[in-house]
C-alpha positions as CSV (number, residue, x, y, z in Angstrom):
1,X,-8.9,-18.6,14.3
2,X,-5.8,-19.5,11.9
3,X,-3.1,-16.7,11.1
4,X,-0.6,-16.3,8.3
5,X,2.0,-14.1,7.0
6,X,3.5,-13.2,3.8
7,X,6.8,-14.9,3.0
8,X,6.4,-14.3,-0.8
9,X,7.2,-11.2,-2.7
10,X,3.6,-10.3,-3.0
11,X,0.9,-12.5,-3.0
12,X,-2.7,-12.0,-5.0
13,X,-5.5,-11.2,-3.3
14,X,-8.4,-12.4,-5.4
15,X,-12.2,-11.4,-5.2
16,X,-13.0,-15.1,-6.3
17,X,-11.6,-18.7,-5.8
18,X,-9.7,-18.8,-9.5
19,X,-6.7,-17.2,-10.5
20,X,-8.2,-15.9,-13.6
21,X,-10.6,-14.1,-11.0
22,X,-10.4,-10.1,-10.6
23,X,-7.4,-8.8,-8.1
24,X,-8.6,-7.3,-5.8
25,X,-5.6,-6.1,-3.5
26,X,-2.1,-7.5,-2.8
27,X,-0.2,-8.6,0.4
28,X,3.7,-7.5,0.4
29,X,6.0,-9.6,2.4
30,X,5.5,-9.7,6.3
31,X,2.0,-8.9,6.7
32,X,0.0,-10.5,8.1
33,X,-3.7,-11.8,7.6
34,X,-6.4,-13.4,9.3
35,X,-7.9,-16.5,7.7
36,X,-11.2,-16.7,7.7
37,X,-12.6,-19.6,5.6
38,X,-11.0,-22.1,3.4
39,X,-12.2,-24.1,0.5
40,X,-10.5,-26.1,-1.7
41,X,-7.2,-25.2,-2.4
42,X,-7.9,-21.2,-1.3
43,X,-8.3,-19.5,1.6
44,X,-10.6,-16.6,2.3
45,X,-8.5,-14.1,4.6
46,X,-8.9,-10.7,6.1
47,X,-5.3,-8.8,6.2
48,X,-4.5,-7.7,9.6
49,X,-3.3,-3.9,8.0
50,X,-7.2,-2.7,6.3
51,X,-9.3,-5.5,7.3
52,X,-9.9,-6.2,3.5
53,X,-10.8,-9.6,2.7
54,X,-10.5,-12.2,-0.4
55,X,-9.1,-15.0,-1.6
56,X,-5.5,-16.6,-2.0
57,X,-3.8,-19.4,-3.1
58,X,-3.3,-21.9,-0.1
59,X,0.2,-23.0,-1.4
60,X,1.2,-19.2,-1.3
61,X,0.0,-19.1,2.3
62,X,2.5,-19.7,5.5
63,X,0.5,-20.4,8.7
64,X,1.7,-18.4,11.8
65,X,0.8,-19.6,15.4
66,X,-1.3,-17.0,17.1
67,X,1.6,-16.0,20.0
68,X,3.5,-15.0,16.5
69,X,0.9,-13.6,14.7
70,X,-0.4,-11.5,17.8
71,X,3.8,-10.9,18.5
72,X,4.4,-9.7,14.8
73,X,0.6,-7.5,14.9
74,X,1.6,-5.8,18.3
75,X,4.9,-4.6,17.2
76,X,6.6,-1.9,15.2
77,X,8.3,-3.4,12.0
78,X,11.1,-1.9,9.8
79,X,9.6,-1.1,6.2
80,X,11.8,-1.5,3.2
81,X,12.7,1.3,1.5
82,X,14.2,-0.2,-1.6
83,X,12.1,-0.5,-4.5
84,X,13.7,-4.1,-4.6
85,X,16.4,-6.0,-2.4
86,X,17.1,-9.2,-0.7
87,X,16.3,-10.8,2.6
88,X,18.1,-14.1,3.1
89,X,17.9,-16.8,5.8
90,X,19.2,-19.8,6.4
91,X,17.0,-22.0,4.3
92,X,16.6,-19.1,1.3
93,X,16.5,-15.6,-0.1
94,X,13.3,-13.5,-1.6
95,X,12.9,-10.6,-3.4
96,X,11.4,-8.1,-0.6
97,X,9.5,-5.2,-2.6
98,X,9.1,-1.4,-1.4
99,X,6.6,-1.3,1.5
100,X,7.1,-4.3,2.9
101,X,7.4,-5.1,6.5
102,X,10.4,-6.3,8.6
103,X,9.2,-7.1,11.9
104,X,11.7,-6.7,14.8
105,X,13.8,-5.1,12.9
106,X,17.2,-4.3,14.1
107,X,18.8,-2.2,11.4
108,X,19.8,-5.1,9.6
109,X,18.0,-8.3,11.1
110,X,14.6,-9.4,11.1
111,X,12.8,-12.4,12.1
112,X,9.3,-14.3,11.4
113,X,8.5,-16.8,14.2
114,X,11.4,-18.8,14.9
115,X,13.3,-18.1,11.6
116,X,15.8,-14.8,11.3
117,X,16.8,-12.9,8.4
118,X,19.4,-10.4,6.9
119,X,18.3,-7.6,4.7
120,X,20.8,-5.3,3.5
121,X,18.9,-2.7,2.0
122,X,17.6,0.4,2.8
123,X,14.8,0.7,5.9
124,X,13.1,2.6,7.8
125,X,10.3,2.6,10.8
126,X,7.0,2.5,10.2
127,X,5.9,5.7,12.9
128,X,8.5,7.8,11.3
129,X,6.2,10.5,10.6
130,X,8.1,13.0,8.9
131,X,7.0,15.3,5.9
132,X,10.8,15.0,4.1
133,X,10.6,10.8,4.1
134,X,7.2,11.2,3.0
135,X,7.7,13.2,0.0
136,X,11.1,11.2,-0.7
137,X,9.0,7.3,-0.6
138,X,6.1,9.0,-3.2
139,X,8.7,9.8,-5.9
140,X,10.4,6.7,-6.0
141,X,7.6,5.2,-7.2
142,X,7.4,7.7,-10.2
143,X,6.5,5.9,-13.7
144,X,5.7,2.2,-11.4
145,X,3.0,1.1,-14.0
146,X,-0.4,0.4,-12.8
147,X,-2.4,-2.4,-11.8
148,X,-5.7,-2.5,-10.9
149,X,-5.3,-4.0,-6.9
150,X,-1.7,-3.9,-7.2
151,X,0.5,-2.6,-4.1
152,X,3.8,-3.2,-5.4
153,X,6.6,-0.7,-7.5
154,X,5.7,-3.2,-9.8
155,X,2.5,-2.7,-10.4
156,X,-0.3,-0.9,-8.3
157,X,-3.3,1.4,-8.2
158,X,-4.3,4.8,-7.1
159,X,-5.7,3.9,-3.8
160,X,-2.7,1.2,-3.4
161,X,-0.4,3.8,-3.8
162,X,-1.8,6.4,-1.3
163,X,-2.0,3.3,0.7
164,X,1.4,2.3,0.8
165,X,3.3,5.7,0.9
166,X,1.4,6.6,3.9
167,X,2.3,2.9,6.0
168,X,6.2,4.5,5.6
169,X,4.5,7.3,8.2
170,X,2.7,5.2,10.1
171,X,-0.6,5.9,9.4
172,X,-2.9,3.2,8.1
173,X,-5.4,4.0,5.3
174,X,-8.3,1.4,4.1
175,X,-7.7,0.1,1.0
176,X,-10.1,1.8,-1.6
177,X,-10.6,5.2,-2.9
178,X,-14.0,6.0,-1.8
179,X,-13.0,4.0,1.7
180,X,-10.0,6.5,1.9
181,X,-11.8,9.6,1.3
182,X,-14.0,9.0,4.7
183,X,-10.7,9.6,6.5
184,X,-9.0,12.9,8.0
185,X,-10.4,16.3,8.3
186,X,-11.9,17.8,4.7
187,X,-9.9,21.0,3.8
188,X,-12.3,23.8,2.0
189,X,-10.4,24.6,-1.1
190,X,-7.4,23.8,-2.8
191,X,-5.3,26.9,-2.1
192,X,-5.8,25.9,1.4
193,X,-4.3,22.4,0.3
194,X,-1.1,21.2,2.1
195,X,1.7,18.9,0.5
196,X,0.5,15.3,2.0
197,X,-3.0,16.0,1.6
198,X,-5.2,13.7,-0.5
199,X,-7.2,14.6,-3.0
200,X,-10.3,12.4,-4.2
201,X,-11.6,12.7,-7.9
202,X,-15.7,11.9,-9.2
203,X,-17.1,10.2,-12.0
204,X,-19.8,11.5,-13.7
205,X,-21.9,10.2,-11.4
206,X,-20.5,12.2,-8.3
207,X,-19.0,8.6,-7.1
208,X,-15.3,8.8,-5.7
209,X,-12.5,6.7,-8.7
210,X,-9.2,8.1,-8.0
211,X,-7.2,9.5,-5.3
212,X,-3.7,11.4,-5.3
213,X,-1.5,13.2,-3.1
214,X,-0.6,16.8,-3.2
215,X,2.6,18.0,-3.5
216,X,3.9,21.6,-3.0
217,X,3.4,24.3,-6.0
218,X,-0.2,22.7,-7.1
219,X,1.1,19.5,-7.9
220,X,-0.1,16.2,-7.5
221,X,1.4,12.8,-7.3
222,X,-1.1,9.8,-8.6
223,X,-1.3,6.3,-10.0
224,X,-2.9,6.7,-13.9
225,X,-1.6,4.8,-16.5
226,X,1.5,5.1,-14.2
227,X,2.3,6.9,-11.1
228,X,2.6,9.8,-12.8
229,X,3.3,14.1,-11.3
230,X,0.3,16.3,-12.5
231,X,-1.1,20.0,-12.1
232,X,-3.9,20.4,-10.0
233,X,-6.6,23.3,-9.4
234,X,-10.1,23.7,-8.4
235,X,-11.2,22.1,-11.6
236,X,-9.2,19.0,-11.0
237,X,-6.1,17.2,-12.4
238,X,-4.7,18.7,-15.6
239,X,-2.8,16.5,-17.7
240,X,0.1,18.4,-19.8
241,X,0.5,15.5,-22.4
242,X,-3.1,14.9,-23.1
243,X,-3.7,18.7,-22.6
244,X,-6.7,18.5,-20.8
245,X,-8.0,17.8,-17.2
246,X,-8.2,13.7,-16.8
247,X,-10.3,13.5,-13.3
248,X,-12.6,16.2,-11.8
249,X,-11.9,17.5,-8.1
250,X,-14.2,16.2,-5.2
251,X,-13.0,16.6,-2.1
252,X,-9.6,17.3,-0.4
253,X,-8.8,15.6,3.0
254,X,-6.2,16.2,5.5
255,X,-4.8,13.1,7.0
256,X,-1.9,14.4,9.4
């Protein structure tokens, strides 16, 4: 088996071998990724964080050797807080995006394999679960625009979104709405909602689309259009501009 890590920015994960193919998901710097397959000039990988799988461009990929990889997976990594800052080595600087990982991170240091880095922004750990950080990484991301598969403030999606805000408290959810809503305990009704909670929204065909998390006073925080702060009720999410409810209420889940 072959390892790799994420020494871009972000890096596309496509659900084909062409860049004009859907994307699918997105890796952030410093995670890492199996790689399963490769053909051409792509690679078929798994990423170590959600086990998702797709395709990448080979010339974004950087190889790790397994004592790294399995080094790098088996340790607690600083995650930058920043929406957008600098790490620099030796040999060059990249733009490290929020939500990305650090690993052995010592407050200002960080290193992948052999190579060390200085990042000056802002970071926390990854197991810091604490409702206050929590709430504080979700509204940072306020008005990011989205992108279907995107993970970045950039650009990203509903389920990226949940996704990413909760890897700031340490716990890791699967990549996709309907994957998402299998998690946690299910809470009955909404007034028995707490702030961190997520709540998953149907189609007309009772199939999960979108996902948000609550906030306090029957708010909601979710990625539509752009991450955006919404009324919620039993109904579902009420959007003031439009003045009418955009996604109808399924199921409510309690992840910590």
């Amino acid at each position: 088996m072959k390892y790799g890590i994420a020494v871009l920015s972000v890096i596309a994960i496509r659900k084909e071998m062409s860049h004009r193919s859907e994307l699918i998901s997105q890796l952030l710097f410093g995670e890492t990724y199996e790689i399963l397959q490769k053909q051409g000039s792509w690679l078929r990988i798994k990423c170590t964080y959600d086990d998702y799988e797709g395709w990448i461009d080979e010339n974004q990929s950087n190889e790790l050797a397994e004592r790294d990889y399995l080094n790098i997976s088996g340790n607690d990594a600083g995650l930058a807080l920043d929406l957008v800052n600098s790490a620099t080595s030796s040999n060059y600087a990249v733009p490290v995006l929020a939500g990305s990982s650090l690993p052995f991170f010592d407050g200002m240091n960080f290193k992948i394999a052999k190579e060390k880095f200085i990042y000056n922004g802002q970071a926390i750990q990854s197991d810091a679960k604490n409702a206050a950080v929590f709430e504080r990484v979700a509204l940072r991301y306020v008005n990011a625009p989205y992108l279907w598969g995107g993970r970045s403030p950039f650009g990203l999606d509903c389920s990226g979104f949940t996704q990413v805000v909760f890897k700031f408290v340490g716990i890791p959810l699967l990549r996709d709405a309907y994957q998402q809503a299998g998690q946690g305990s299910t809470v009955n009704f909404i007034e028995e909602a707490q702030p961190g909670d997520l709540a998953f929204f149907a189609n007309e065909e009772g199939h999960i689309t979108h996902v948000g998390i609550i906030l306090k006073d029957s708010k909601i925080i979710h990625a539509s259009g752009k991450v955006r702060i919404d009324k919620i009720d039993h109904f579902g999410i009420y959007n003031a501009d439009a003045k009418k409810y955009s996604h109808n209420l399924k199921i409510i889940k309690r992840i910590f």
